[in-house]
mmCIF file of the N, C-alpha and C atoms, coordinates in Angstrom:
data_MODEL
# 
_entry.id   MODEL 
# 
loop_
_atom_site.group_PDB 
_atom_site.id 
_atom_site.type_symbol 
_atom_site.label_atom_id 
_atom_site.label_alt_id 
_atom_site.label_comp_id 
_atom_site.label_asym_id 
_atom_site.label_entity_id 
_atom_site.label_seq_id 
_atom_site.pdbx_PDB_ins_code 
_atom_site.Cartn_x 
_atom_site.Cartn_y 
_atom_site.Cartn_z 
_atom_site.occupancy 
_atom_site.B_iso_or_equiv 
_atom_site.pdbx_formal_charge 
_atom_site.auth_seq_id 
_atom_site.auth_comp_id 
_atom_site.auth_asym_id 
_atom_site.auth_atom_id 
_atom_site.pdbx_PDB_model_num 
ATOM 1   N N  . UNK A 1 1  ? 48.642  -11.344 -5.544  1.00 0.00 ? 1  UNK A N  1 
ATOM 2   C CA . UNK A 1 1  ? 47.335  -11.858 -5.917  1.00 0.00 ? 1  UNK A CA 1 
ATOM 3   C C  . UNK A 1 1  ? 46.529  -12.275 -4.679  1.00 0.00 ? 1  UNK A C  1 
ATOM 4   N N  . UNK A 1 2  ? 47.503  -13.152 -3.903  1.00 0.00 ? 2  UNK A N  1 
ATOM 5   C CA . UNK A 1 2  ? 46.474  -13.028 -2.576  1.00 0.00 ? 2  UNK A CA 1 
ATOM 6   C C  . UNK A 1 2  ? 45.877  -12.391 -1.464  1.00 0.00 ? 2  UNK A C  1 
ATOM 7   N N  . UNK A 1 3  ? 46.723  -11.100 -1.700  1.00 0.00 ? 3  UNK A N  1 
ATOM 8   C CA . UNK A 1 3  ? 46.029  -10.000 -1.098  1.00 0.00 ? 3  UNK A CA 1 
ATOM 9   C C  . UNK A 1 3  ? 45.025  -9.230  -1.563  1.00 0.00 ? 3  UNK A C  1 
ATOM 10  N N  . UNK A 1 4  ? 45.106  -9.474  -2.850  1.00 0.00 ? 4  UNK A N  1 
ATOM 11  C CA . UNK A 1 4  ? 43.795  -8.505  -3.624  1.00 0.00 ? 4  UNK A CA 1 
ATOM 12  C C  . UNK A 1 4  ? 42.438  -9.720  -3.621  1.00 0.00 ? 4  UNK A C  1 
ATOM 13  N N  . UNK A 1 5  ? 42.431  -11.216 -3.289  1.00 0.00 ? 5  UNK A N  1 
ATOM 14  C CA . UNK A 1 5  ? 41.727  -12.068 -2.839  1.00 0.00 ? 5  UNK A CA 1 
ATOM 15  C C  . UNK A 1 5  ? 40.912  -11.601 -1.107  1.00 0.00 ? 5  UNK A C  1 
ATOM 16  N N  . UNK A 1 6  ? 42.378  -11.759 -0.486  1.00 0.00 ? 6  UNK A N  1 
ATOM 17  C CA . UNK A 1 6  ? 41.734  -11.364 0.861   1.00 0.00 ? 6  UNK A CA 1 
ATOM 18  C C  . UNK A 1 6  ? 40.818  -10.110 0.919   1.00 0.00 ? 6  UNK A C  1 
ATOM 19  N N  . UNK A 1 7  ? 41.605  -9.256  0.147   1.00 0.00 ? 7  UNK A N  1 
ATOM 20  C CA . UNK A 1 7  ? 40.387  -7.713  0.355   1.00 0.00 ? 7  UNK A CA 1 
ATOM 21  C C  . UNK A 1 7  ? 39.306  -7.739  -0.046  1.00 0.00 ? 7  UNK A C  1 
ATOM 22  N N  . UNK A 1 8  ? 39.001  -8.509  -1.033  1.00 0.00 ? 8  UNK A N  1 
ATOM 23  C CA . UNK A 1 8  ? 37.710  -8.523  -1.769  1.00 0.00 ? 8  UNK A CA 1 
ATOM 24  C C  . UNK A 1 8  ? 36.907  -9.347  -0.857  1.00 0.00 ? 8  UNK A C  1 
ATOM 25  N N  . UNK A 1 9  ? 37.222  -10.150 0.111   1.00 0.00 ? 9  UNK A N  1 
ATOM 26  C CA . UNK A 1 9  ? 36.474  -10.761 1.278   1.00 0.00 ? 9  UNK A CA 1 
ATOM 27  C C  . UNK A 1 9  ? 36.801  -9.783  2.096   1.00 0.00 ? 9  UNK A C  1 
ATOM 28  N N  . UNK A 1 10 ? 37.057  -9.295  2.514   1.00 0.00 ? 10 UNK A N  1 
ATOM 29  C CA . UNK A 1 10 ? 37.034  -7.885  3.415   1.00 0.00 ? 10 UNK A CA 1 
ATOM 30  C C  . UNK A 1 10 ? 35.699  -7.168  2.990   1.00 0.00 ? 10 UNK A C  1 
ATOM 31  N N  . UNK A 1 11 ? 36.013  -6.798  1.676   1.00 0.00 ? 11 UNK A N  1 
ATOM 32  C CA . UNK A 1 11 ? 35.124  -5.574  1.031   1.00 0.00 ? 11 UNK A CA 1 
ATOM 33  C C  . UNK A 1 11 ? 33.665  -6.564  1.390   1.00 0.00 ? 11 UNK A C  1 
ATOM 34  N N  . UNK A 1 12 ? 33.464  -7.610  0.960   1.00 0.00 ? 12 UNK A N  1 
ATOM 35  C CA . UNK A 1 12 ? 32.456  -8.306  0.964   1.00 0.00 ? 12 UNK A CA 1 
ATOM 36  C C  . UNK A 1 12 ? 31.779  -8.366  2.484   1.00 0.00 ? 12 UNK A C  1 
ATOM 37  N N  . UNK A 1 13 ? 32.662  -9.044  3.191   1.00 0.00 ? 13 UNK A N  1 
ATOM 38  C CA . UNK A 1 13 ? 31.496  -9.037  5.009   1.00 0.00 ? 13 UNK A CA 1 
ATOM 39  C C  . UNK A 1 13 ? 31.128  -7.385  5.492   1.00 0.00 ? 13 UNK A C  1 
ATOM 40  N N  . UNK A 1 14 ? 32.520  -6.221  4.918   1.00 0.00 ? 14 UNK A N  1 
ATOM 41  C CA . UNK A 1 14 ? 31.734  -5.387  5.197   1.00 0.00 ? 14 UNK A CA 1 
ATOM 42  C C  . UNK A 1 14 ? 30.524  -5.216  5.053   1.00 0.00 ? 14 UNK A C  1 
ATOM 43  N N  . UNK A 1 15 ? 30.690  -4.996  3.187   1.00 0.00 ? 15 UNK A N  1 
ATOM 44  C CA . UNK A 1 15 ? 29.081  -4.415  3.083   1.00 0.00 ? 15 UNK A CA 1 
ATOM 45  C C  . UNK A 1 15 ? 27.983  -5.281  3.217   1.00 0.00 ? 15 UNK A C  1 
ATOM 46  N N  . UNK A 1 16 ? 28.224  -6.725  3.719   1.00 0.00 ? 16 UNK A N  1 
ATOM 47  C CA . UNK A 1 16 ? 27.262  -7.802  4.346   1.00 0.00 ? 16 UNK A CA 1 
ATOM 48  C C  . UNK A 1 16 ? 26.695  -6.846  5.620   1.00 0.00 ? 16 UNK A C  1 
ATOM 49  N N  . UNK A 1 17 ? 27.718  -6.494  6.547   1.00 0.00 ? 17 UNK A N  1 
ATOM 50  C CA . UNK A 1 17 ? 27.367  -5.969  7.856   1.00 0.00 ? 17 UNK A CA 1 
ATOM 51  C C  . UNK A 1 17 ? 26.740  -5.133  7.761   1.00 0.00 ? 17 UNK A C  1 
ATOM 52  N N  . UNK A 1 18 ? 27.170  -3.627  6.719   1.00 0.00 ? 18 UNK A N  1 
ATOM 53  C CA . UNK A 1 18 ? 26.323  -2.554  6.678   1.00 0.00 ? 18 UNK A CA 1 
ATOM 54  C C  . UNK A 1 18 ? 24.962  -3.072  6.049   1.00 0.00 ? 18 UNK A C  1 
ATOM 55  N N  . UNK A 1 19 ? 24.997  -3.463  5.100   1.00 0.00 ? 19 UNK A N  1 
ATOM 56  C CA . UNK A 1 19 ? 23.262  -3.725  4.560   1.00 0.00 ? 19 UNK A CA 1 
ATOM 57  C C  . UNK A 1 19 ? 22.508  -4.727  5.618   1.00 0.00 ? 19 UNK A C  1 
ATOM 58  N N  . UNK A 1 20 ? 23.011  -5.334  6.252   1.00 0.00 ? 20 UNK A N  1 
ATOM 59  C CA . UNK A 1 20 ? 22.124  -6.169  7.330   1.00 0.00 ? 20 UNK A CA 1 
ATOM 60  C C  . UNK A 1 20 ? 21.730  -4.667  8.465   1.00 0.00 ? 20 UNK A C  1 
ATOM 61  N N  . UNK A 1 21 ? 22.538  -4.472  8.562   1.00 0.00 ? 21 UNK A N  1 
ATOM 62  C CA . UNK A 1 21 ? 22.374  -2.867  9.660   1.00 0.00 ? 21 UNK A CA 1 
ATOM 63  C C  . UNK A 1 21 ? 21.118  -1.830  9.154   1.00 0.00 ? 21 UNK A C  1 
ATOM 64  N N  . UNK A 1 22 ? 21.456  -1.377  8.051   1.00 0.00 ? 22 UNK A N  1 
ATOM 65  C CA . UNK A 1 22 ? 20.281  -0.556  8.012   1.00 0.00 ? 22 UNK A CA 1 
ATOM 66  C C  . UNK A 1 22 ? 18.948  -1.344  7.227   1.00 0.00 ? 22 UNK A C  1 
ATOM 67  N N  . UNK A 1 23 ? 18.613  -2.662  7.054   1.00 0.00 ? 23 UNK A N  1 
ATOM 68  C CA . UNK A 1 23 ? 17.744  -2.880  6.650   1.00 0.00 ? 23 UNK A CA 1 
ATOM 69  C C  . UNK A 1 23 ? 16.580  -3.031  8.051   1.00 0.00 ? 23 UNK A C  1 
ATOM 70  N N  . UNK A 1 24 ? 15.537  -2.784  7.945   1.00 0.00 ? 24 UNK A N  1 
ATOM 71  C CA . UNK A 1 24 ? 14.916  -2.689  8.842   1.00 0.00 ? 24 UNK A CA 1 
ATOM 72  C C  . UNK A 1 24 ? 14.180  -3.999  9.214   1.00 0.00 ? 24 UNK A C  1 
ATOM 73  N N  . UNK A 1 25 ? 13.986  -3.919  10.200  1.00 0.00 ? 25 UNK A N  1 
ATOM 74  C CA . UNK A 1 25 ? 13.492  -5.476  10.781  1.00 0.00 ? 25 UNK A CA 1 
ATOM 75  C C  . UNK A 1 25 ? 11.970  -6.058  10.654  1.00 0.00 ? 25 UNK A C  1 
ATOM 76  N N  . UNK A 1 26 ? 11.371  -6.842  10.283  1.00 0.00 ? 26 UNK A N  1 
ATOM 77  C CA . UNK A 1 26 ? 10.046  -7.305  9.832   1.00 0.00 ? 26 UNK A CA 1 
ATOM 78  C C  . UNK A 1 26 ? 9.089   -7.730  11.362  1.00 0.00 ? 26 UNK A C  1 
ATOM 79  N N  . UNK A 1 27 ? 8.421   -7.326  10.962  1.00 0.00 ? 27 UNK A N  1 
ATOM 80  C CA . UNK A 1 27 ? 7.237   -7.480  12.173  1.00 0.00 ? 27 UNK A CA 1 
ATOM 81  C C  . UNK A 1 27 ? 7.290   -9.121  11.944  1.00 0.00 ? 27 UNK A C  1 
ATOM 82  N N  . UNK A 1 28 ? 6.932   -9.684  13.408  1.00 0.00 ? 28 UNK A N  1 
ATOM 83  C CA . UNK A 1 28 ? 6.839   -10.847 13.598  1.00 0.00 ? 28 UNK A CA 1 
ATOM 84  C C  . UNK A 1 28 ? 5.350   -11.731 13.178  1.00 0.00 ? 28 UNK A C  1 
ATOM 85  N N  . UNK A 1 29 ? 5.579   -12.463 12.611  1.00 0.00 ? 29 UNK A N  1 
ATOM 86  C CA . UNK A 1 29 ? 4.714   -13.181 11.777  1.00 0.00 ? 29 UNK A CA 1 
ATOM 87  C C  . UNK A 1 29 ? 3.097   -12.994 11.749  1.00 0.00 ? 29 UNK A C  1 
ATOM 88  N N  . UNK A 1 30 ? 2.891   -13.112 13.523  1.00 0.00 ? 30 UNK A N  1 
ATOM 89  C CA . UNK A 1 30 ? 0.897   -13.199 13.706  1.00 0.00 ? 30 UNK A CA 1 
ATOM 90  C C  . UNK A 1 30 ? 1.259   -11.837 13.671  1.00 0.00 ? 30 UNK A C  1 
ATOM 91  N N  . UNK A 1 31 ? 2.248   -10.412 13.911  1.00 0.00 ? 31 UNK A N  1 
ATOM 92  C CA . UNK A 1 31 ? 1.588   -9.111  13.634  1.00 0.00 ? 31 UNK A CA 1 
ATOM 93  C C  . UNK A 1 31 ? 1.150   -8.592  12.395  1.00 0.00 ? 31 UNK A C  1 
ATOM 94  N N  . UNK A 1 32 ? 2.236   -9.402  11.215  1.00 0.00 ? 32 UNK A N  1 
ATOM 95  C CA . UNK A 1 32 ? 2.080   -9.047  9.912   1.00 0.00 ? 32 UNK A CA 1 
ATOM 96  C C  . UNK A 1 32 ? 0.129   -10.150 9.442   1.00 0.00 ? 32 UNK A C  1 
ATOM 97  N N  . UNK A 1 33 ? 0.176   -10.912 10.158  1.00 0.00 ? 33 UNK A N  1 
ATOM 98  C CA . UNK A 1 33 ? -1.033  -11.357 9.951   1.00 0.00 ? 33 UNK A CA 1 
ATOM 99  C C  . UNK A 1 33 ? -2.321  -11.014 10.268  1.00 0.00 ? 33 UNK A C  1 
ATOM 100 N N  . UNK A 1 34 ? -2.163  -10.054 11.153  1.00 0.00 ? 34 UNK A N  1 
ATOM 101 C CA . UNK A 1 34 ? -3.480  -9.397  12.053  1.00 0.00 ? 34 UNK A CA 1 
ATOM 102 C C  . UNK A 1 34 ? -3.540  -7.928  11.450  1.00 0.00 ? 34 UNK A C  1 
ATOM 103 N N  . UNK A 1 35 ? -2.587  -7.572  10.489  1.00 0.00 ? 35 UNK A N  1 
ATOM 104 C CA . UNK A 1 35 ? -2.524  -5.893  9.948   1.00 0.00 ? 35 UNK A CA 1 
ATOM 105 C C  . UNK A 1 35 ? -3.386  -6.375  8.395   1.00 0.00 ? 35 UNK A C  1 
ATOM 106 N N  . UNK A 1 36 ? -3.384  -7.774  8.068   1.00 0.00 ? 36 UNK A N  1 
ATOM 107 C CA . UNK A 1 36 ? -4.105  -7.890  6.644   1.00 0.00 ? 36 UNK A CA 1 
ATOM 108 C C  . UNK A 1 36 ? -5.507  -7.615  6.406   1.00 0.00 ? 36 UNK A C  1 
ATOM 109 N N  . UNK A 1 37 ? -6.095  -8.266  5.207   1.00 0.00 ? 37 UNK A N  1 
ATOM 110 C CA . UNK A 1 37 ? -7.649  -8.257  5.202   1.00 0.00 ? 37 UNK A CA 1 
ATOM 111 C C  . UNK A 1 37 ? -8.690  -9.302  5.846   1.00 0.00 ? 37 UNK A C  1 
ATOM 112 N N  . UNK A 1 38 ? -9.296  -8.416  6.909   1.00 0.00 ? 38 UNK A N  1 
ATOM 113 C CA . UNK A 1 38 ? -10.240 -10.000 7.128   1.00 0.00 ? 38 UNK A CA 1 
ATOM 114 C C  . UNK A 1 38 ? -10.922 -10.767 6.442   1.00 0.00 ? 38 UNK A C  1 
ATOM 115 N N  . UNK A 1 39 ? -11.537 -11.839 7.002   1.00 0.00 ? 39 UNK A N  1 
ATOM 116 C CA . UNK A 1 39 ? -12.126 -12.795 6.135   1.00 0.00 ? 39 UNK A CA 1 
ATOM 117 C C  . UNK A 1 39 ? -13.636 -12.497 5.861   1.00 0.00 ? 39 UNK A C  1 
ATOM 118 N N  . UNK A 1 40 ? -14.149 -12.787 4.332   1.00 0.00 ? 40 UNK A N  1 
ATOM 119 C CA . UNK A 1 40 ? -15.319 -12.701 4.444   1.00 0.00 ? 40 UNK A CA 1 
ATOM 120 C C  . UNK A 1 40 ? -16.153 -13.481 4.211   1.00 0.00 ? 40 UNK A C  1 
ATOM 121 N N  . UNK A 1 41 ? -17.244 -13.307 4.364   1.00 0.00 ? 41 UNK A N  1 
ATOM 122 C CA . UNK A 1 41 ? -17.847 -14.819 4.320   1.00 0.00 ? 41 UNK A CA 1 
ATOM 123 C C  . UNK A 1 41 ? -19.029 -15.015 2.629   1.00 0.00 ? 41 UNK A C  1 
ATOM 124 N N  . UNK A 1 42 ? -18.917 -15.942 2.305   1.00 0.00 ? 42 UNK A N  1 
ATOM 125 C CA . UNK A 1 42 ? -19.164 -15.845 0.879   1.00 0.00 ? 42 UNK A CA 1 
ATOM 126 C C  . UNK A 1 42 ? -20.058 -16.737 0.592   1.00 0.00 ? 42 UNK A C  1 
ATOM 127 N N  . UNK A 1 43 ? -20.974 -16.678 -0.161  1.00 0.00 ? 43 UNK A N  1 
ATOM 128 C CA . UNK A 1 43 ? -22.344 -17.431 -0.325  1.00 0.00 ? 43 UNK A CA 1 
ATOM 129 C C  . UNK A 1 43 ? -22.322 -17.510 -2.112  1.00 0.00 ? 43 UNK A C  1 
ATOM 130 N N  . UNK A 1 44 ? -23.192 -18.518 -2.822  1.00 0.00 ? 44 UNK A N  1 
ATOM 131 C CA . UNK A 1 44 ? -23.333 -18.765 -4.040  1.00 0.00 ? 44 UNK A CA 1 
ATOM 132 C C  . UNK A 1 44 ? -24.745 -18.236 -4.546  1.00 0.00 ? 44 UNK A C  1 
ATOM 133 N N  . UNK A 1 45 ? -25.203 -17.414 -5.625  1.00 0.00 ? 45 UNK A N  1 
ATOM 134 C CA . UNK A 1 45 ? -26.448 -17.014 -6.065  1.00 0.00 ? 45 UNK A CA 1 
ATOM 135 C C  . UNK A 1 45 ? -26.804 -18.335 -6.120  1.00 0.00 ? 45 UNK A C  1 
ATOM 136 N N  . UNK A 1 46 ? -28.422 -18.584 -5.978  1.00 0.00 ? 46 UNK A N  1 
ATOM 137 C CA . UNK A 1 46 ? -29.241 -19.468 -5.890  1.00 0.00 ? 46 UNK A CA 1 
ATOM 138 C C  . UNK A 1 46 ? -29.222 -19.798 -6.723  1.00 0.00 ? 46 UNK A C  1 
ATOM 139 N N  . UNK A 1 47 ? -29.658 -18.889 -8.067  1.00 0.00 ? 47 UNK A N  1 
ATOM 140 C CA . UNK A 1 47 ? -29.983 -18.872 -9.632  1.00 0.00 ? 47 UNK A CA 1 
ATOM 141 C C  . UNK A 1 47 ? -28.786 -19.334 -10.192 1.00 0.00 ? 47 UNK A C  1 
ATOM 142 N N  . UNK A 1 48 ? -27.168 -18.814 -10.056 1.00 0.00 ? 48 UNK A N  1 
ATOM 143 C CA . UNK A 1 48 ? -26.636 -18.672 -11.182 1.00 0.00 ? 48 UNK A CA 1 
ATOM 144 C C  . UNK A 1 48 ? -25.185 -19.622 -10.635 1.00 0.00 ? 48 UNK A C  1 
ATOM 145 N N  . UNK A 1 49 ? -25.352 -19.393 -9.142  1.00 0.00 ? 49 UNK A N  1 
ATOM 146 C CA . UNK A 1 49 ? -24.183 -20.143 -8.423  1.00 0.00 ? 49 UNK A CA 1 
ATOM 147 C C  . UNK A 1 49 ? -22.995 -19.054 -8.313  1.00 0.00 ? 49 UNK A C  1 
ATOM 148 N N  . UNK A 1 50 ? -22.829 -18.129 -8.735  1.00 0.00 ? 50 UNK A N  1 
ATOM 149 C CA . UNK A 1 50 ? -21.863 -16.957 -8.242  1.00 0.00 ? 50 UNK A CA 1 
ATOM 150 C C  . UNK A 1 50 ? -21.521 -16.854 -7.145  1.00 0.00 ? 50 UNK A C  1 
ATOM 151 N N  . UNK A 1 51 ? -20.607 -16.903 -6.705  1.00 0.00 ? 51 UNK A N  1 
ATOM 152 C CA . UNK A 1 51 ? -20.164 -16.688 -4.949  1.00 0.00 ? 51 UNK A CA 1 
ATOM 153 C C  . UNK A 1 51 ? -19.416 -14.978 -5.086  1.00 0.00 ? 51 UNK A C  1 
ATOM 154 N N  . UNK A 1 52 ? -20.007 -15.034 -4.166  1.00 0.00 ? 52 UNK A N  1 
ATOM 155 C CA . UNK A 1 52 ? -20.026 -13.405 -3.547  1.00 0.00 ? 52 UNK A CA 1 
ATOM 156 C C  . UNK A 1 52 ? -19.942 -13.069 -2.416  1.00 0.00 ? 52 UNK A C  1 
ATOM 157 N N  . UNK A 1 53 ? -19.734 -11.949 -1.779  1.00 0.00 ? 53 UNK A N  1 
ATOM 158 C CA . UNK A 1 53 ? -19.958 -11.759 -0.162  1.00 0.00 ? 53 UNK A CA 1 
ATOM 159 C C  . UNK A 1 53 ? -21.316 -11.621 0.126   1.00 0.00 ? 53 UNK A C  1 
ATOM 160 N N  . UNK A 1 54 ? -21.638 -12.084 1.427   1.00 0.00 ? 54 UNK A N  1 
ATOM 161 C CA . UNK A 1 54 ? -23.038 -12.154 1.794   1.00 0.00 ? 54 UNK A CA 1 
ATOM 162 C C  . UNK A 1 54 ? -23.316 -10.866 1.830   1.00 0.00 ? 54 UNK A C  1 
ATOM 163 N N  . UNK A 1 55 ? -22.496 -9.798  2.721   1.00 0.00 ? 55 UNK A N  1 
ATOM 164 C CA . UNK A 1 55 ? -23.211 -8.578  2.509   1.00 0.00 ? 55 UNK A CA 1 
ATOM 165 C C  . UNK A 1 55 ? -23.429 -8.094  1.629   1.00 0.00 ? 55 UNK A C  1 
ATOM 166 N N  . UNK A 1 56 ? -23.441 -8.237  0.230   1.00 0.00 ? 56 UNK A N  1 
ATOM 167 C CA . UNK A 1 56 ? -23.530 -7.812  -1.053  1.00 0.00 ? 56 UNK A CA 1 
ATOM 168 C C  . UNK A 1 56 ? -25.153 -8.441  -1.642  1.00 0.00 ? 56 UNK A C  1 
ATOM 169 N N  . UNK A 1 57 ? -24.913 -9.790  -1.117  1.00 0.00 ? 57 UNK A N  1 
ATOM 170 C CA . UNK A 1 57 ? -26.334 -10.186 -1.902  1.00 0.00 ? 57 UNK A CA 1 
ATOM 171 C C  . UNK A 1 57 ? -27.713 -9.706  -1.628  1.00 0.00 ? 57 UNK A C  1 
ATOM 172 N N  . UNK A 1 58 ? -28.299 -9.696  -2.638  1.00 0.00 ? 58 UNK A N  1 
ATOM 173 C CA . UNK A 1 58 ? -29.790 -9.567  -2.547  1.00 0.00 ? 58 UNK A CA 1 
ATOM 174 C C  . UNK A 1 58 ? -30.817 -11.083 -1.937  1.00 0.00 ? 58 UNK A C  1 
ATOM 175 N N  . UNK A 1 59 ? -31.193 -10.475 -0.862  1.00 0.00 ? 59 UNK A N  1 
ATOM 176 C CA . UNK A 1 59 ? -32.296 -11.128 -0.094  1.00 0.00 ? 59 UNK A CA 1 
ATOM 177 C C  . UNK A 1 59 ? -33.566 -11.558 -1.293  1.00 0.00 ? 59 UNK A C  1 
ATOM 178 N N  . UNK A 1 60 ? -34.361 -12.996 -1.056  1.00 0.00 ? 60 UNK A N  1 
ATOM 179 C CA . UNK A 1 60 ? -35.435 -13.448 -1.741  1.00 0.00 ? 60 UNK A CA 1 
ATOM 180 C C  . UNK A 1 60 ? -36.318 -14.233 -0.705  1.00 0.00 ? 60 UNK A C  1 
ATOM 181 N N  . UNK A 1 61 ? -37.260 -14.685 -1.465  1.00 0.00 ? 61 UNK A N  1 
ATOM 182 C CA . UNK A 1 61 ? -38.738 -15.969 -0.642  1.00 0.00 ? 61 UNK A CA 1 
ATOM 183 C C  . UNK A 1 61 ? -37.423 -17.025 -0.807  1.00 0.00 ? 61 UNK A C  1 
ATOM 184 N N  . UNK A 1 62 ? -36.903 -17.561 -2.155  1.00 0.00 ? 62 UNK A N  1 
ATOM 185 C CA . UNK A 1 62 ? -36.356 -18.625 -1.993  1.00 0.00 ? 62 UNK A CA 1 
ATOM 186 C C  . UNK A 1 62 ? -34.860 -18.503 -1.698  1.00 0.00 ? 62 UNK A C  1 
ATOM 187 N N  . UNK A 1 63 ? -33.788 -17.242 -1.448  1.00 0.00 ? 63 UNK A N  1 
ATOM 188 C CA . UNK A 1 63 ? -32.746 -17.890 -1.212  1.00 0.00 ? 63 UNK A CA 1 
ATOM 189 C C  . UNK A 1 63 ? -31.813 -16.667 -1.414  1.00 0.00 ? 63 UNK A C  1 
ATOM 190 N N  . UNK A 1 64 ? -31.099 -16.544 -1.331  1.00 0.00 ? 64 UNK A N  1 
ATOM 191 C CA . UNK A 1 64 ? -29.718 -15.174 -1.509  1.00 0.00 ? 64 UNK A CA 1 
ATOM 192 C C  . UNK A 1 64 ? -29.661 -15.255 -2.858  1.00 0.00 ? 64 UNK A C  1 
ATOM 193 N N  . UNK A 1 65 ? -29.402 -14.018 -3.848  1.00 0.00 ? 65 UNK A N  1 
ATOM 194 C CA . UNK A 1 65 ? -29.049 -13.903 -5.234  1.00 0.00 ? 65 UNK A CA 1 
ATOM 195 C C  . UNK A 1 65 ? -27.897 -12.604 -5.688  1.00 0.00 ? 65 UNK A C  1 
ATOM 196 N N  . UNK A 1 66 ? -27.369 -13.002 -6.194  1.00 0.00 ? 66 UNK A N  1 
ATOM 197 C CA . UNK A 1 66 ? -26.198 -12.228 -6.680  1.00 0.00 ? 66 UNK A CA 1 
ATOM 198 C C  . UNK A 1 66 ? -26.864 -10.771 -6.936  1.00 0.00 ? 66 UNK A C  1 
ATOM 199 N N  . UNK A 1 67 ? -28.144 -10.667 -7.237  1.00 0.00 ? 67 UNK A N  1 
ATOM 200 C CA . UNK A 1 67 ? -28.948 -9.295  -8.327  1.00 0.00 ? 67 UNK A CA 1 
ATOM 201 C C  . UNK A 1 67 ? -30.112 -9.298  -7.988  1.00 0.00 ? 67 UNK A C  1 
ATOM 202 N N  . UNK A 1 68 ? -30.869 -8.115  -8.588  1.00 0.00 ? 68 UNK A N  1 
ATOM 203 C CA . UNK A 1 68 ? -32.345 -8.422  -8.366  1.00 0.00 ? 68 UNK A CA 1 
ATOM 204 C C  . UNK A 1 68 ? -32.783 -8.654  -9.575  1.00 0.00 ? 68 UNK A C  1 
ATOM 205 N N  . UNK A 1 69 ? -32.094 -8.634  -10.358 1.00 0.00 ? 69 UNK A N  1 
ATOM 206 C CA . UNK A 1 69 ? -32.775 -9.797  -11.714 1.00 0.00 ? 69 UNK A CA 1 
ATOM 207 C C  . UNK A 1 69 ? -32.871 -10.899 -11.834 1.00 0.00 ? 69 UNK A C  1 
ATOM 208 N N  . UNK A 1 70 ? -31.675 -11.572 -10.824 1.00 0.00 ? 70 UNK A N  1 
ATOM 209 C CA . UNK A 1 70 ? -32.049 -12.902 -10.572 1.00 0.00 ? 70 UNK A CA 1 
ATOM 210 C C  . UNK A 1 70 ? -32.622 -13.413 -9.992  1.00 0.00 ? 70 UNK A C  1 
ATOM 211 N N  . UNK A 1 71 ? -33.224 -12.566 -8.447  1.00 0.00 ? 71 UNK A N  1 
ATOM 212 C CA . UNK A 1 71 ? -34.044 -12.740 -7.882  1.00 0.00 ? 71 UNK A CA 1 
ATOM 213 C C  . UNK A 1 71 ? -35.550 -12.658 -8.945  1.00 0.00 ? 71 UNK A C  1 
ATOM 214 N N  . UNK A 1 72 ? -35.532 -11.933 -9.297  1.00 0.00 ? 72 UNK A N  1 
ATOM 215 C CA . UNK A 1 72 ? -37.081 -11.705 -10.132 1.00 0.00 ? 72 UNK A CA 1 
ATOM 216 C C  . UNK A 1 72 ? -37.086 -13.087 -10.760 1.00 0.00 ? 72 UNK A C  1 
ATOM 217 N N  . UNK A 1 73 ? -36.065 -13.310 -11.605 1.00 0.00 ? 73 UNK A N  1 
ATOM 218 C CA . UNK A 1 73 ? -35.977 -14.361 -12.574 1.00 0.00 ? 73 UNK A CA 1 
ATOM 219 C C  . UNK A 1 73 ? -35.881 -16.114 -11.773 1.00 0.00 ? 73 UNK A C  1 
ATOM 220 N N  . UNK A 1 74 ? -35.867 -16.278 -10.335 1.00 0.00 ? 74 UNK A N  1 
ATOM 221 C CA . UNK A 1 74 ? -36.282 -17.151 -9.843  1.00 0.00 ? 74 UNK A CA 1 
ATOM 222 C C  . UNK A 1 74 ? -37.294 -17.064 -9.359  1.00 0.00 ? 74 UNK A C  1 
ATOM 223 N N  . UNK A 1 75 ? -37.564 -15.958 -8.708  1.00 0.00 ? 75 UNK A N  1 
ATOM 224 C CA . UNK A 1 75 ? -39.268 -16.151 -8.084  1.00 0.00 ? 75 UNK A CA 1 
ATOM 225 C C  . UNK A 1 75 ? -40.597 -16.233 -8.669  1.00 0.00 ? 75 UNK A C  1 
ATOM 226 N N  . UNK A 1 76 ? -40.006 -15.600 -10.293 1.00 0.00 ? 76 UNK A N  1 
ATOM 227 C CA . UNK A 1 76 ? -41.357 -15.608 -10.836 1.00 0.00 ? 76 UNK A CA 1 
ATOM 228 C C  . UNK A 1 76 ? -41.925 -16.848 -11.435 1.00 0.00 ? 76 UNK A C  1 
# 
């Protein structure tokens, strides 16, 4: 019985060793952080309060808007 104990800890660090072996190694932390999505910068419709990306919004007299209906619908 205690040899079929010992082997099964045998069998075990082996395949500890092999699966640590071929698993492949992870990029180090700031590389996996600099391969993601940048940040964007995000503004709220005037009218409705929606936050959105700035490059998305529609320009007004009074203020950034999610649409140009909302723009219409504040300026008028």
């Amino acid at each position: 019985m205690k040899y079929l104990v010992v082997l099964l800890i045998a069998l075990v660090v082996l395949w500890r060793i092999r699966s640590k072996a071929q698993a492949p190694e992870a990029p180090p932390i700031q590389e996996r952080a600099e391969a993601g999505p940048k940040a964007v910068e995000m503004h709220a419709c005037t009218h409705c309060g929606l936050h959105m990306p700035f490059s998305d919004m529609v320009t007004g007299t009074r203020g950034r808007y999610c649409s140009a209906g909302h723009r219409a619908m504040a300026e008028h």
